[in-house]
N, C-alpha and C positions, 0 to 999 in steps of 0.2 A: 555478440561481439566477443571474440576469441583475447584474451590479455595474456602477457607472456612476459618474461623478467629473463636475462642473459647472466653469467658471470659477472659480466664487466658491471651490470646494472648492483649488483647483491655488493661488489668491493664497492663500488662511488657511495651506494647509499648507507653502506654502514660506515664507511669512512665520514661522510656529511654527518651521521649523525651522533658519531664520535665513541662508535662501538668500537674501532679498529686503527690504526694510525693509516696513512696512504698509504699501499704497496702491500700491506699484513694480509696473510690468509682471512678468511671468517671462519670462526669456530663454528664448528655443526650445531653447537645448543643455543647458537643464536641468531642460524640460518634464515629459521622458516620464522623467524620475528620482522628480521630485516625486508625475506621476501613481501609478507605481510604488508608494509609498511607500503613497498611501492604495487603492488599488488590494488591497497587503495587509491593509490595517488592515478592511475592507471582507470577504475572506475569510472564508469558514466557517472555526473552529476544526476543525480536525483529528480524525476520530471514532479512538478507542481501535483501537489496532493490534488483530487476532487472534493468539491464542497465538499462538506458533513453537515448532516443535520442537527441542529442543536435538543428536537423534540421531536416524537413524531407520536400522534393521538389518532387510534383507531377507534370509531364513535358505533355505541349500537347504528346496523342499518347499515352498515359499511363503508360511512363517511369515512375520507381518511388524512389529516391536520398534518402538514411539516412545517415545522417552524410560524406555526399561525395562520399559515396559508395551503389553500387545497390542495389538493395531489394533483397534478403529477409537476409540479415548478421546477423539480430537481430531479428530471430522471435523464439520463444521458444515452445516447443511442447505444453506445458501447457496451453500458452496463446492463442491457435488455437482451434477455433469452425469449424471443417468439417463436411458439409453435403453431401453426396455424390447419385448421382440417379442410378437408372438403366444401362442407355446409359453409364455410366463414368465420367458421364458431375457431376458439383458440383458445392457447394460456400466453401468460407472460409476467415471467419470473424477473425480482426486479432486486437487484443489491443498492440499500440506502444507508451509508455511514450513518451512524448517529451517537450522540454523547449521554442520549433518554430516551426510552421508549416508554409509553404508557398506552394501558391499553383498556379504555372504559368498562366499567358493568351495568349492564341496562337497569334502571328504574325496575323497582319490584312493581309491578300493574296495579296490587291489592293498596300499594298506597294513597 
């Protein structure tokens, strides 16, 4: 999405915001403030964050825990890189927000 601000938009919205009286030039050192200004107003809204995960426990063995519950409960088609070969065989690369990671140490054997 291409955003754009005119003259006319940089005098209204400094005048609204009482940088300038109606009619008054804008001063150059307070141009790219004003343009700024609508610049945002002009912006896309923000689309809805993806979940995050609040935990996520990688277990000797390869178990792998999000939020209490097994893998994969939060993986999103979008956020999946698959590669796949020949054979079947493949990877796939996964991005999971999270706010914790922990990532277990197996059990010494000799104990």
């Amino acid at each position: 999405m291409r955003l754009s601000i005119t003259e006319q938009d940089i005098q209204r919205k400094a005048a609204e915001l009482g940088l300038v009286q109606e009619g008054e030039p804008v001063p150059a050192r307070i141009r790219s403030k004003v343009a700024a200004a609508l610049l945002q107003e002009q912006a896309p809204a923000p689309t809805e964050a993806p979940p995050v995960a609040e935990s996520i426990v990688i277990q000797p063995g390869g178990a792998i825990e999000i939020d209490g519950r097994p893998f994969p409960w939060t993986v999103q088609a979008e956020q999946m890189s698959v590669t796949l070969g020949p054979d079947g065989s493949g990877m796939v690369r996964l991005t999971i927000p999270a706010r914790n990671v922990q990532i277990t140490k197996p059990a010494d054997e000799s104990e």
